[in-house]
C-alpha positions, 0 to 999 in steps of 0.5 A: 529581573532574575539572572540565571547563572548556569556553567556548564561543561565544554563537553555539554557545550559541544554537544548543544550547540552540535544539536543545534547546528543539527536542527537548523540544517535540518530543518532548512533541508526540509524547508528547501524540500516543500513544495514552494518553500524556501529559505528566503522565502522565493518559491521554487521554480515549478518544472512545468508536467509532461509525458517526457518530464518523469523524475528518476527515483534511485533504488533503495534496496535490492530487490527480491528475486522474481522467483521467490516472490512467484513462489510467495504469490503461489503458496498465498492461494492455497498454502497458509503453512508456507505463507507462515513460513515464508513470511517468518523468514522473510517478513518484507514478502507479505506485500510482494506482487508478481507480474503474470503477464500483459499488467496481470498483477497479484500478491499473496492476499490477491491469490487469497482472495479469488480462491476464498481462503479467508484463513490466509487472507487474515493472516496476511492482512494481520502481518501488515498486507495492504487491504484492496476491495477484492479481500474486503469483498471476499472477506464479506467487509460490507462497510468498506465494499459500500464505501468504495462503489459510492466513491467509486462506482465503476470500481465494480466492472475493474478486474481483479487478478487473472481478470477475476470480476469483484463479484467472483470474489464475493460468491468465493467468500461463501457465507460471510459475504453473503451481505456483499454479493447481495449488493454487488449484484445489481450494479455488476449487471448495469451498463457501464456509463457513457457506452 
């Protein structure tokens, strides 16, 4: 058998064994974290689901003032040089959302859009702003429109922002989205099942 002889320094020694003390109290944290996971094996107790039973979750950073977000919302339906500005300035605006009233919910690219500013919608969706079916209808996506009514098919009649129907979106899209109003037609005029 081969012995290997290797000195190192007290300052190599600290630091290792600092690491690996790091590691095992991290890793038993991320143990502890999974659900049904434990250390020693035990399950954690599950806290039974209820309507009263919803966790508290803290703030992790302040939040952006509703007027600054209105104002990006806004300039993303018709304004692609104060979207770029804006977002320049502030990079963490491109998925903002304003609360228009009575759960009338819109960001920049929702504003996009159902105005047909396909040139704003890429550029938003190009700076990282989350895809939902109204831009991929808008922006003519057939592959993705066509997944989300096979998955979903009532995804149709679910109003868009300001209530606007998918299909609006896809007569907004013009051209592009020729393929998209085509297929959406027919299914936005069935009935709604079980009514």
């Amino acid at each position: 058998m081969k012995t290997i002889n290797v000195l190192c320094t007290r300052k190599q020694f600290l630091i290792g064994s600092s690491a690996a003390a790091a590691g095992l109290f991290c890793g038993r944290g991320l143990l502890q974290a999974q659900s049904g996971s434990s250390p020693s094996g035990v399950a954690a107790p599950r806290i039974p689901e209820s309507a009263d039973n919803v966790p508290d979750f803290p703030e992790h950073h302040p939040q952006f003032d509703r007027a600054r977000v209105k104002r990006f919302v806004i300039a993303g339906h018709v304004n692609l040089a104060a979207v770029k500005e804006m977002l320049a300035e502030e990079p963490n605006l491109i998925n903002g959302a304003i609360d228009w009233g009575n759960g009338d919910f819109e960001t920049a690219l929702g504003g996009a859009s159902h105005m047909g500013r396909r040139d704003i919608a890429e550029y938003l969706l190009e700076h990282n702003a989350r895809m939902d079916i109204f831009a991929a209808t808008m922006l003519g996506k057939i592959d993705i429109v066509k997944a989300a009514v096979a998955a979903f098919p009532n995804i149709v009649r679910v109003p868009g922002p300001h209530g606007i129907p998918l299909i609006m979106h896809a007569q907004k899209g013009g051209p592009a989205a020729k393929d998209v109003l085509e297929f959406l037609r027919p299914l936005a005029g069935q009935p709604v099942p079980g009514r």
